[in-house]
N, C-alpha and C positions, 0 to 999 in steps of 0.2 A: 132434735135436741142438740145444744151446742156445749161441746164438752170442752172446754178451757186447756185441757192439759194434751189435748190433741188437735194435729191441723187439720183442716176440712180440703177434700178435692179442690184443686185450681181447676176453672174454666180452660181451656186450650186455647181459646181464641186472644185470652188477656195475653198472653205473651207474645201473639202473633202481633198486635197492636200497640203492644207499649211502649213501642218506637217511634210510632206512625201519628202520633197527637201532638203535630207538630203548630197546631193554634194554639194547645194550653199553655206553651212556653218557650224555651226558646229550640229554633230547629233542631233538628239529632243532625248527627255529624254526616256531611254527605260524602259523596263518593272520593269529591276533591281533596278535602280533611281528614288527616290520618287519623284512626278512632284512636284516642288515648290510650295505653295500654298501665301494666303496674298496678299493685296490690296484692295483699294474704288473704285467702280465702283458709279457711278451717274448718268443716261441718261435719255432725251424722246426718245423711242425709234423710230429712225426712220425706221423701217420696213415695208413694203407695209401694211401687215396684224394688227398691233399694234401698227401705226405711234403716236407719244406722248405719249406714256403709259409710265409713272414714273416707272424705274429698279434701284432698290438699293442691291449691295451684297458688301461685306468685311469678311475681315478675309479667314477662311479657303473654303469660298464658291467662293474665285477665283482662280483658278489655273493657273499658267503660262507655258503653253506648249514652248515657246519659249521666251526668254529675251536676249539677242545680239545685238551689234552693225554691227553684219553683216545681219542678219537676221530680224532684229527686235524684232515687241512685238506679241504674239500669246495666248491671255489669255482669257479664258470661267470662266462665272460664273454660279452660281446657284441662283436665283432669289428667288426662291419659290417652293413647290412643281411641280409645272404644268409650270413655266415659266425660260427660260434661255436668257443669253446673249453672246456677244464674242466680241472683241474687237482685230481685227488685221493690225497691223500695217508694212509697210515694204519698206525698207530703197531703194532711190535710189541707181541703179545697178551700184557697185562700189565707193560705198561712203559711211561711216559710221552714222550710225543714231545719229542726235546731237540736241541738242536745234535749235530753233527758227521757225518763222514765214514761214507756207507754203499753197500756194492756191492750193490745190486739186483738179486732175482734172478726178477721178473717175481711171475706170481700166485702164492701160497702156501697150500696148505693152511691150518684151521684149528688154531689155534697155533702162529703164524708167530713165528720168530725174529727175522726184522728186515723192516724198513718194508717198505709195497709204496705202487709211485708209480704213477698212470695218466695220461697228459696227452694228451687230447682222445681217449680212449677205448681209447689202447693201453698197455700196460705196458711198465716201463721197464725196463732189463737196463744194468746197468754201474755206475758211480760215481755219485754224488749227493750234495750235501752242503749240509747243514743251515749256515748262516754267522750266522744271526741267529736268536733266538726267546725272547719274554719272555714269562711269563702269570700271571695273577691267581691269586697264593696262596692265595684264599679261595675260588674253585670250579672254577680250572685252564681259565679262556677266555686263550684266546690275543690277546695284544693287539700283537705285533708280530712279524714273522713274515717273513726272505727265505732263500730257496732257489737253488739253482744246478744246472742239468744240465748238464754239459760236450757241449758239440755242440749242445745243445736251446734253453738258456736260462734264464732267470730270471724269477719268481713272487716278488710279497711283497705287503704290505699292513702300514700303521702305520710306514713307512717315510719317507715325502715329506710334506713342508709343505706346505698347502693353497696353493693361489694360485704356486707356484713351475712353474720348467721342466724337466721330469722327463724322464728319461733311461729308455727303455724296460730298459737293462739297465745297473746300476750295477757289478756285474762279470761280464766276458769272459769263457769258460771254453772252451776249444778239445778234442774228441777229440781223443787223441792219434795220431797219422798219423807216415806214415813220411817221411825226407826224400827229394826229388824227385818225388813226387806232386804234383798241382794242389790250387792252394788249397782250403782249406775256407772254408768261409763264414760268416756271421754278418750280422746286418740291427740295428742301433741307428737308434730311435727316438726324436726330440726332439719333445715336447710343452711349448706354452705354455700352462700353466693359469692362468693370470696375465688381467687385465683389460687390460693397456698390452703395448703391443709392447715385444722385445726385442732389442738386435742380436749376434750369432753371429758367432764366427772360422770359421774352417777348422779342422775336425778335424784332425790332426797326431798321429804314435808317436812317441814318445821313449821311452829306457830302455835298458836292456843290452841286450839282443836286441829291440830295433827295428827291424831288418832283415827279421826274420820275419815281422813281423806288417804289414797296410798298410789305406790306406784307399782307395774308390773311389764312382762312383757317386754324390755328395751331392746331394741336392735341396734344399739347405740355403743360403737367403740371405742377405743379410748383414742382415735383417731378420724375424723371427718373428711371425706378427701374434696376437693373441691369441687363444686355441683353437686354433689351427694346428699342424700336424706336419708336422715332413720326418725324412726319415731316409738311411742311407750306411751301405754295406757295411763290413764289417771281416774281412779275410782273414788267414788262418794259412798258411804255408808254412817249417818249421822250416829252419835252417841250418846246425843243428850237433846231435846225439845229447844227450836229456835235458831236463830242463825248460826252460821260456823263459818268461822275461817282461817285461813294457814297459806304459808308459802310454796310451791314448790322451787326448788333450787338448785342451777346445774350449775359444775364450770365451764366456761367456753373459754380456752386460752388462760391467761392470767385471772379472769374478771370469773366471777361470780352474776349468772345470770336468774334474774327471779322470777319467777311469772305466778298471781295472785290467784286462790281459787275462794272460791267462794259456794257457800251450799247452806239448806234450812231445810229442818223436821219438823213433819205436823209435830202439834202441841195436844198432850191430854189424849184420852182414847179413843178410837175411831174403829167402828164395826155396827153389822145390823144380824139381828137374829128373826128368826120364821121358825113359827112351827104350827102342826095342828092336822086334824084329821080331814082338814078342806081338799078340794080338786085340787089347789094349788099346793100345799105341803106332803099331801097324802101320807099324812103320820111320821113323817122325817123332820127332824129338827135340823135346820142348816143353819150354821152360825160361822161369820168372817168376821177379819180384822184386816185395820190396814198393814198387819206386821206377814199375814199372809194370803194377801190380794192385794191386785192393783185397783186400788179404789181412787175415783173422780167423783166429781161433783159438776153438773150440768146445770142450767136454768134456760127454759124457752116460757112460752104462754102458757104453759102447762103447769108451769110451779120446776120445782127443784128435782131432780134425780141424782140419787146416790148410788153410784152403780159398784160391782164389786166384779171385776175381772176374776179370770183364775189366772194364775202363774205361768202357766203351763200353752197357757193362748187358747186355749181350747171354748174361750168364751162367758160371758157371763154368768157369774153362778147364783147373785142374787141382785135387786137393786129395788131401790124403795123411790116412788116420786110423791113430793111432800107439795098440797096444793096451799096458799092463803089468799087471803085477799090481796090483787097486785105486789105477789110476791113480799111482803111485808114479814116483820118478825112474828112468830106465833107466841100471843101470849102465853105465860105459865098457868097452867090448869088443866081440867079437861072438857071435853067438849065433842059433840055430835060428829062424823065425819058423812057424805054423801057421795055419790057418781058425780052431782054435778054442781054440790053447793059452792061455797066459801069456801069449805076446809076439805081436803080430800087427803086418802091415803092408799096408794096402791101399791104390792109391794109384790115382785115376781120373783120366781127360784126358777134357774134354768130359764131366763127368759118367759117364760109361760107365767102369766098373773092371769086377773082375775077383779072387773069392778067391784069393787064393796064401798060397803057401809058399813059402821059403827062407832068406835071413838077413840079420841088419843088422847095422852095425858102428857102435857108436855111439862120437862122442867128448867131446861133452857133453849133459851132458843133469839141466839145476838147474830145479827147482821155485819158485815167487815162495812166500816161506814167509807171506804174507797172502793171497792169492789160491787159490794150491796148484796153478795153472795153472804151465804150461812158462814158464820165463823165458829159458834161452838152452838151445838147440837145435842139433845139428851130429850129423847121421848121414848113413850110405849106406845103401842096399840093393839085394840081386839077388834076384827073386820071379819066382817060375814059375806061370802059370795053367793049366790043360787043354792046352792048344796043348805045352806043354812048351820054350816060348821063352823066354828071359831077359829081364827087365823091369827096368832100372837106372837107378840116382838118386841125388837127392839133398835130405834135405830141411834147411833152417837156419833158423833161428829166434832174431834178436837173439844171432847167433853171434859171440863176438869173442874175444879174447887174453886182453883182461883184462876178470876177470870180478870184482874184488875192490873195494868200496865203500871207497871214503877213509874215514878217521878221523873221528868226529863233530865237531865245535866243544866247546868245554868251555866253562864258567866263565858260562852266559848267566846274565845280569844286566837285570834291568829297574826303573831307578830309583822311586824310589816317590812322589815328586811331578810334578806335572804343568806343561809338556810334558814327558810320558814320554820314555827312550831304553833301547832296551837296547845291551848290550854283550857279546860273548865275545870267545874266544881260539881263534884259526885252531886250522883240523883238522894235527895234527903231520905226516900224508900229505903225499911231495913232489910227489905228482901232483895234489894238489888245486887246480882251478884257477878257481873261483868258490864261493861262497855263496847260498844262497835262504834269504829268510825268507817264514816269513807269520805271519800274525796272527788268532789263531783263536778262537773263542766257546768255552767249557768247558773242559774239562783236557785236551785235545787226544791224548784216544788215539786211535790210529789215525790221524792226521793226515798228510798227504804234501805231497811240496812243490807241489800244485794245490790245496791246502784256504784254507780263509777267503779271506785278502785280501793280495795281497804289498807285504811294507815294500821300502822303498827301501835298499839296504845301500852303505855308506860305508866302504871297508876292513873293519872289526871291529866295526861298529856300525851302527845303523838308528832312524828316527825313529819312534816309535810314535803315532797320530794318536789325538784325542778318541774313547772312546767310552760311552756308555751307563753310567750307576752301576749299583750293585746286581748285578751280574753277574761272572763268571768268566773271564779270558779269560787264553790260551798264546800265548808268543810260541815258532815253531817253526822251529829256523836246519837248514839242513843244509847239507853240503859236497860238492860236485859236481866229479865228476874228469875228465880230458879225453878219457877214452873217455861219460861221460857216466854214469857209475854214480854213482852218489846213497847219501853217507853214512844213518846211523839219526839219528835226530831227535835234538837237543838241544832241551831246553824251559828255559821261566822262567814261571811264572803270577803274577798277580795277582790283584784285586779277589776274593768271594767269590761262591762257586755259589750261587743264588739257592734257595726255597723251590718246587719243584713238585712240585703234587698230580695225584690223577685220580682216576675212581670207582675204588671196593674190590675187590676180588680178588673171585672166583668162591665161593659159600657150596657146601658141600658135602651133597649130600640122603644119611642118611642111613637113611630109612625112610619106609614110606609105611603108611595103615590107612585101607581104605574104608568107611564107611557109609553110609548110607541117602541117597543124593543129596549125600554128601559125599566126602572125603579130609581127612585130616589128616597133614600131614607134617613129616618133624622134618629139621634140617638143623644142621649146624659153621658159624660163622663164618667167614670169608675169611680166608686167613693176611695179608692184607694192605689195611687200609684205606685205604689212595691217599693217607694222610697228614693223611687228617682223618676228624672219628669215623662212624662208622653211625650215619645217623641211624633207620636203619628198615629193615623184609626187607619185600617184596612175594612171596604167591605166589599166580598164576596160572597159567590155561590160555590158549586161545585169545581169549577174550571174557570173564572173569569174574577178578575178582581180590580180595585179601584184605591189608589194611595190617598190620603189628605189629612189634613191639619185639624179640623174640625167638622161640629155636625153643621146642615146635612152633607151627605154623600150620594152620586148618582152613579151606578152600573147599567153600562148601555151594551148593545149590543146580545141581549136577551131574546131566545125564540116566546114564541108566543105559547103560554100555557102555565103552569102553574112551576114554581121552583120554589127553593130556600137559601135563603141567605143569612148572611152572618155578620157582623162589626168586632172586630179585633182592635184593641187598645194596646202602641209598641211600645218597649222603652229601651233600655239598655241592656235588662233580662230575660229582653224575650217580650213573646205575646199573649195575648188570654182573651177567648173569644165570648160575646154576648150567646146568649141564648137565641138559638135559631129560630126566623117566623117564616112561614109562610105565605107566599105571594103572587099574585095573578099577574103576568103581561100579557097586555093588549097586543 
């Protein structure tokens, strides 16, 4: 089962390799070429072995083995003497790596739909989002590049002014949690890469929802010496259903430095009950909430699992998996449940369940139409195991009354001189009872009110801050109602989408003719040159290869017997190799 809110095992060998794919794009950097060094790295790390341990490296203690729009990001640091980290990223197959909003869904077969992230060796599952990324129109390197995992942290590089005090994570990004649960956590880093000392305020939240977010912990004096680091926690505890967000704010020297957090609580009630005199209850009623468990929500072939951690780690204490047809919404009513029909219901305490049969009565039950996972939840049921004892419940899921998103914002406006502002017009909804904006890199599809970076809103309007020419950027308002349902996005763009390339699409081998220590093969051009021309097809095998302009292509000097070979399409960004065939020399 794939739980969204945790990452799954990395393979060992993906990292051993993710340098070594030097067809998909363009070479990794060889021995001759100093590897590029520079960047913030910020994380808890989620590794099996040192899941949460605070990782902070910058400057020359990160290296970029790979930086590409074809390729992606492939970048190690140095932590510490005794600890590391890596950080790789890698773009849907056939598509250039760009800003925005993506839900990760761990490793991916070859010809992946969307990114796959690894950070310090495991794969990531959940939200991700790209907030900044520039690169070179003429061969697609990436020259500035910052990233955000919510719960994890923040990776960039071509970010920070050399010589400046750098802030391990320039914005906040909170899992979403439920309210009444203990803090989540977060660890900011302050580095002075500066020659002269610095002096430091107190970290301080300000902002709308302040409340929720705090500081502790600072090692942080009222003097920084140069090279020095301290750092202080920053914790999330929501206060009210739906997004939140607030500033943190320190002095550094004269300047007032800010760094943005951002955080959301489930909405409406979330808990499942059990009880009954069955094998599986054995006369105990168990009843959680998400205010006192770590409760996830899963989906594989099997339907849904709602599982209910205990606190304490000590394992699951209950969870329920909800079968329908192809995952689909279950209608409102009640209806048959079986082992192995349509509709299934199995629900275990301590791990220990029990197939049944019987029936459930649903009375909501709405699918998130971006995710297609359960968004609110409200059923019963009574299921009989072997024993022939009744087993009853209940499970809920972000259950509430109103289930209806206010009205979007209308009319947004973003001036066209600078200092930017934009402008709209309230959501007409009369339960609408706050605004989020944010400010997002690209044309902002898919955007949510935890993307980019949030403006500060002023009634109907919000300051938009300096950034970056040559680039595209959304400003993305929504309206937020007091059950905490969150309107559709209003947008305004600005500036233009910039120029990115990456190596050519895949050449297609149409034919193969053996002779005498040869092969000659003919192949289709790539339907797509990455946006700059072919310069040139390579076709090789294992050890031997052949340069040319067009199809066909002959490699000679082949032993007699069976081999594989390949047709790579060049251009400016690199390479990208056909699909391998199979072939006999004579």
């Amino acid at each position: 089962m794939q739980r969204f809110t945790r990452a799954a095992a990395m393979a060992a060998a993906a990292l051993l390799t993710a340098t070594g794919l030097g067809f998909t794009g363009r070479e990794a950097a060889s021995a001759a070429t100093p590897t590029p060094t520079g960047g913030v790295l910020q994380i808890l790390s989620p590794h099996y072995f040192d899941r949460g341990t605070p990782q902070f490296a910058d400057g020359d203690n990160v290296r970029r083995l790979i930086a590409d729009t074809t390729r992606g990001i492939d970048a190690r640091m140095t932590v510490s003497s005794s600890s590391s980290a890596s950080f790789i990223l890698t773009p849907p197959d056939g598509k250039p790596l760009t800003t925005g909003v993506y839900r990760l869904v761990g490793q991916q077969p070859y010809g992946a739909t969307l990114p796959t992230l690894s950070v310090n060796g495991e794969y990531i599952y959940g939200e991700f989002n790209i907030i900044d990324i520039a690169s070179d129109p003429t061969n697609g390197a990436v020259t500035r590049f910052d990233a955000v995992v919510p719960a994890i942290g923040e990776f960039r590089f071509g970010e920070d002014a050399a010589g400046s005090v750098v802030f391990g994570g320039r914005n906040i990004v909170f899992a979403k949690t439920f309210i009444g649960l203990p803090k989540t956590m977060q660890v900011e880093t302050v580095h002075n890469t500066g020659t002269t000392p610095v002096t430091l305020g107190a970290p301080a939240v300000a902002g709308v929802n302040a409340t929720s977010f705090s500081v502790s912990g600072s090692t942080c004096k009222a003097t920084l010496a140069p090279g020095a680091t301290c750092a202080f926690t920053v914790g999330f505890a929501p206060k009210t259903p739906g997004p939140a967000t607030a500033a943190l704010n320190i002095k550094v020297g004269t300047a007032t430095k800010t760094v943005p957090l951002t955080g959301s609580a489930y909405l409406g009630t979330t808990g499942i009950t059990s009880s009954g005199k069955d094998i599986v209850d054995k006369g105990v009623t168990t009843k959680v909430t998400g205010a006192n468990t770590a409760m996830t929500l899963g989906v594989d072939a099997s339907g849904w699992t709602f599982n209910a951690d205990r606190l304490d780690g000590s394992g699951s204490a209950i969870s329920a998996r909800i079968k329908s047809p192809n995952n689909a919404p279950i209608p409102a009513g009640t209806r048959k449940t079986t082992i192995d029909g349509d509709y299934k219901v199995l629900v275990a305490v301590n791990s220990s369940g029990c197939d049944t049969t019987g029936t459930e009565t649903v009375k909501q039950f709405i699918n998130d139409p971006v995710t297609g996972l359960p968004d609110t939840v409200d059923l019963s049921f009574t299921q009989y195991c072997v024993d022939k004892n009744a087993q009853t419940g209940t499970l809920q899921w972000q259950a509430r009354a109103d289930v209806t998103a206010p009205a979007a914002p209308t009319g947004v406006t973003v001036s066209a001189t600078s200092p930017r502002k934009v402008t709209w017009k309230a959501s007409t909804s009369t339960d609408a009872k706050s605004v989020v904006a944010r400010l997002v890199q690209g044309s902002g599809a898919g955007a949510t009110p935890q993307s980019g970076t949030p403006l500060t809103v002023s009634g109907t309007s919000a300051a938009v801050p300096t950034v970056p020419s040559g680039q595209q950027y959304t400003v993305v308002v929504f309206a937020v109602d007091a059950t905490g349902n969150v309107s559709k996005a209003a947008v305004a763009r600005f500036g233009s989408a910039p120029m990115t390339v990456m190596a050519p699409g895949r050449p297609t081998i149409t034919g193969t003719t053996s002779g005498a220590e040869s092969v000659t093969v003919t192949f289709t051009p790539p339907a797509s040159d990455g946006g700059l021309p072919v310069t040139s097809y390579i076709l090789a095998d294992y050890q031997r290869s052949v340069t040319g302009a067009s199809s066909p292509l002959t490699l000679t000097g082949l032993p007699a017997g069976n081999d594989i070979v390949h047709v790579s399409a060049v251009n400016a960004a690199g390479k990208t190799a056909s699909y391998s065939v199979l072939i006999t020399v004579q």
